[in-house]
C-alpha positions as CSV (number, residue, x, y, z in Angstrom):
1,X,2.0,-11.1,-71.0
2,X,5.5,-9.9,-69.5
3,X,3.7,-10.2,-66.2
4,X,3.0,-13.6,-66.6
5,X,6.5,-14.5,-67.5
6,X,8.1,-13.0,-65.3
7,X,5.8,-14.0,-62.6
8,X,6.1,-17.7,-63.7
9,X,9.8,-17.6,-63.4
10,X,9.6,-15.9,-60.4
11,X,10.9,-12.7,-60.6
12,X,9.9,-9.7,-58.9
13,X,7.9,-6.8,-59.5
14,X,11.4,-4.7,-60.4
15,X,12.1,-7.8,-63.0
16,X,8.3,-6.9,-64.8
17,X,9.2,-3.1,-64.8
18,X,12.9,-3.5,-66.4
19,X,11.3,-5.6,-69.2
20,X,8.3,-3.3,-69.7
21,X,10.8,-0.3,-70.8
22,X,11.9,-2.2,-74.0
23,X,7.9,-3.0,-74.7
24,X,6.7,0.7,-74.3
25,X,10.2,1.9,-76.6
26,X,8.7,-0.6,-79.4
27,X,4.8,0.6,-79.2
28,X,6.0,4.2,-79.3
29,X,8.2,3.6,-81.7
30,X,5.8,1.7,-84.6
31,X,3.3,4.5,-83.3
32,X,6.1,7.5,-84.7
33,X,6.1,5.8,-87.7
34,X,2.3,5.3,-88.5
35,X,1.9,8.7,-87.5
36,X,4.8,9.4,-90.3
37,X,3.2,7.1,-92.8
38,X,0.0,9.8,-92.7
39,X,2.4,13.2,-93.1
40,X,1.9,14.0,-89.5
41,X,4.5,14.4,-86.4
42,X,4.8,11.2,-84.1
43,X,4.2,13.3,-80.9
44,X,0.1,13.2,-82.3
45,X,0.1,9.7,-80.8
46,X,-0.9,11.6,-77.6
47,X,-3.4,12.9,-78.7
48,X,-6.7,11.0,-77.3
49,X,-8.3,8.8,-79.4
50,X,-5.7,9.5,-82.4
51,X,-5.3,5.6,-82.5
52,X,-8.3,4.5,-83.5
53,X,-7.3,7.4,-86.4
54,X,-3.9,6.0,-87.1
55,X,-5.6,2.2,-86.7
56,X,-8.4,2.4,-89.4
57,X,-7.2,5.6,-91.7
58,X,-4.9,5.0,-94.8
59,X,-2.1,6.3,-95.3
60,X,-0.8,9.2,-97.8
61,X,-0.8,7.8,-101.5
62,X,2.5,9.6,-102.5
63,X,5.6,11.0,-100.8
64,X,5.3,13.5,-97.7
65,X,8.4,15.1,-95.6
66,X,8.6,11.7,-93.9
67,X,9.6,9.8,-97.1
68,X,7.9,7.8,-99.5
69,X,5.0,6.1,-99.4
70,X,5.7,2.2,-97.9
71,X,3.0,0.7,-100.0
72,X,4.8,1.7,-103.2
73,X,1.9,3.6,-104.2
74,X,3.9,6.4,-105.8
75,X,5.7,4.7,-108.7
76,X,3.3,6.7,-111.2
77,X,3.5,9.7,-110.4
C-alpha cells in the first residue's frame, strides 16, 4: 500500500523505503506487545510460525511479569 502511494505521487524508490521504517517500527512493536500479553519475551516473534500462535492463542487470564491482563480478566482474583 505505501508502494502504491508513493508510486502515485511519484516518488522514488528511496521515498517507499523511508516510509517503510515507520510501518515495520509499528508491526514490531504491536508484535512485542502480543507476545507480552501471553507472558512471553517480544524477541519470540522470530520465531517461525510463532504468529499464527500469537494470532489465534488467548492470552494469560491474570497478571504476568508484563503487567496485567488488558482484558480485565483479573478483577476476581
Amino acid at each position: 500500500m505505501i508502494g502504491f502511494f508513493v508510486g502515485a505521487s511519484g516518488g522514488g524508490e528511496g521515498t517507499m523505503y523511508l516510509f517503510l521504517i515507520p510501518a515495520y517500527w509499528f508491526i514490531w512493536a504491536q508484535g512485542a506487545k502480543r507476545c507480552h500479553d501471553r507472558g512471553n519475551s517480544g524477541w519470540y516473534q522470530l520465531i517461525p510460525f510463532y504468529g499464527l500462535w500469537i494470532l489465534f492463542g488467548d492470552g494469560d487470564e491474570f497478571e504476568n511479569e508484563y503487567g496485567p491482563d488488558p482484558k480485565g480478566r483479573n478483577i476476581n482474583r
